[in-house]
C-alpha positions as CSV (number, residue, x, y, z in Angstrom):
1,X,-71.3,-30.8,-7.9
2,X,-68.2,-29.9,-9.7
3,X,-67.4,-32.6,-12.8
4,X,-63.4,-33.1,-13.2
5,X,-62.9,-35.6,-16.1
6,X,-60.0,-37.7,-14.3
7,X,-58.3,-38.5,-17.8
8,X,-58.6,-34.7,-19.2
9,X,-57.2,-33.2,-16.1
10,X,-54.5,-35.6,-16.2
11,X,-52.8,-35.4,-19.2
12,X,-52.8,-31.6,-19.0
13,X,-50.5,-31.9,-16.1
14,X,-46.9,-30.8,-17.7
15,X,-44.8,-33.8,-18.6
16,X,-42.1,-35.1,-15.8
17,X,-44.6,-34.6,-12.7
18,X,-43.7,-37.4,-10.1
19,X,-46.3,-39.0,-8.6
20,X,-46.3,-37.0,-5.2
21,X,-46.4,-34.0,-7.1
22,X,-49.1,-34.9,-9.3
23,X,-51.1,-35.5,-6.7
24,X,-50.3,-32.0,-5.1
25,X,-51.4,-30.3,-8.2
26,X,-54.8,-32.3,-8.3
27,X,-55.1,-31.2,-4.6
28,X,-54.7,-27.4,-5.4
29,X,-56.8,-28.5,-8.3
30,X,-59.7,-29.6,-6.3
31,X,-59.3,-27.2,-3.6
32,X,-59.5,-24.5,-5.8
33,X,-62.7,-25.8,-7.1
34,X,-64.1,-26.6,-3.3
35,X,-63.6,-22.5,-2.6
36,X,-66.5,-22.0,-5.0
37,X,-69.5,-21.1,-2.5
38,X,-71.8,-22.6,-5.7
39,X,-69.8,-26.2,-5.8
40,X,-71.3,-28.5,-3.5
41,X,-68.9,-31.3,-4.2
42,X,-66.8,-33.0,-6.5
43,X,-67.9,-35.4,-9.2
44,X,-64.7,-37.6,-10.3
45,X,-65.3,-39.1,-14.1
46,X,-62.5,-41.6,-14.1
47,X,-62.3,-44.5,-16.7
48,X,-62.1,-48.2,-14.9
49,X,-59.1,-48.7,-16.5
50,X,-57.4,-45.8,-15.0
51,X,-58.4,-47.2,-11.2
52,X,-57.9,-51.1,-12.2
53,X,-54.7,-51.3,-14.6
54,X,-53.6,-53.9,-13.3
55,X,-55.5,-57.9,-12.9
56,X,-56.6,-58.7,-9.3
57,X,-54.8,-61.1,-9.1
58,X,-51.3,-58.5,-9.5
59,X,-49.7,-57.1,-6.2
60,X,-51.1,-53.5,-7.0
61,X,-54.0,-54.1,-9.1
62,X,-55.9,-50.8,-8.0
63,X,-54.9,-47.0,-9.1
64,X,-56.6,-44.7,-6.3
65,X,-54.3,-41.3,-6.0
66,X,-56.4,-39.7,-7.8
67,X,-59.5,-40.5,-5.8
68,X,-57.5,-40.3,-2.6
69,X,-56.5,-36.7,-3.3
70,X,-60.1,-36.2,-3.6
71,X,-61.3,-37.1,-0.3
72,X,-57.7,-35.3,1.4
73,X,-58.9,-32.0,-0.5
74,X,-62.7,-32.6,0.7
75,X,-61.9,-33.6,3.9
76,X,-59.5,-30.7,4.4
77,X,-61.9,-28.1,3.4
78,X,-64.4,-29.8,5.8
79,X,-62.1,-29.1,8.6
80,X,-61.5,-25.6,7.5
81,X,-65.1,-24.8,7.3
82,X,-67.1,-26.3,9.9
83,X,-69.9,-24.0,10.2
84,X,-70.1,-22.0,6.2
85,X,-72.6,-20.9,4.8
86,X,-72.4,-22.8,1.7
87,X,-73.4,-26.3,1.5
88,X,-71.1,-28.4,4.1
89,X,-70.0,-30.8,4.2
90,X,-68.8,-31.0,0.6
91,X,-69.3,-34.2,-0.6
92,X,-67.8,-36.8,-3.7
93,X,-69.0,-38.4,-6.2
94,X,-67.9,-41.4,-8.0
95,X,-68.4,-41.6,-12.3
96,X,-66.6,-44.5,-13.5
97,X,-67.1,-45.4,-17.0
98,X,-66.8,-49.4,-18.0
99,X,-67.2,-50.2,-21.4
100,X,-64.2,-49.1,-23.8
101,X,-62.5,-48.1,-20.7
102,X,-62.4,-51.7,-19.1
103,X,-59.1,-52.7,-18.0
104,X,-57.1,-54.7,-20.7
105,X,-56.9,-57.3,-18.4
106,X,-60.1,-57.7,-18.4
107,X,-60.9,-57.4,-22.5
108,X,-58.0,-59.7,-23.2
109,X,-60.6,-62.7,-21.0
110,X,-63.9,-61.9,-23.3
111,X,-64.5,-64.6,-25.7
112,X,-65.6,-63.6,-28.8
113,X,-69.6,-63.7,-28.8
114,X,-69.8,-63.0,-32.9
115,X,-71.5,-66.2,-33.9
116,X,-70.1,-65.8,-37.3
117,X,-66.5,-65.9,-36.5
């Protein structure tokens, strides 16, 4: 499996990319990564916060283009290689990292648990 930090990957796109063409570039991206015979897959490291910005309770509270435009690159390179020799079908897996990178809507409900505050 191939590990693309979500963030890191990201914020090396140049500056200005609309969304549609953000997500084309993480589809060459991943495709390019996909033509390796050795890469049996793609391991997505995204932060929570990055797929939840916004509370459930929002109209859009989820963030998925950049998963989706895993599983269009994966599923086209599935199509396009039915019967390789390399590991098919190519396969994803999901990293994604609670903790610090919690949504802020989701920090801002914690109560503090300090008992000497």
């Amino acid at each position: 499996m191939q590990v693309v930090p979500i963030e890191d990957v990201v914020n090396k796109q140049p500056a200005g990319l609309t969304q549609a063409e953000s997500d084309a570039d993480l589809i060459t991206l991943y495709t390019g990564l996909l033509n390796n015979p050795a890469v049996a897959g793609l391991t997505l490291q995204v932060h929570w916060d990055t797929l939840n910005p916004n509370a459930p309770t929002d109209t859009n509270p989820y963030f998925w283009n950049y998963v989706d435009d895993a599983f269009t690159a994966v599923g086209q390179w599935n199509l396009a290689h039915p019967t390789t020799t390399a590991p098919s079908p190519k396969a994803i897996q999901l990293i994604v990292t609670p903790g610090f990178h919690s949504p802020k809507w989701l920090l801002g409900k914690l109560e503090n648990c300090d008992g000497l505050v």
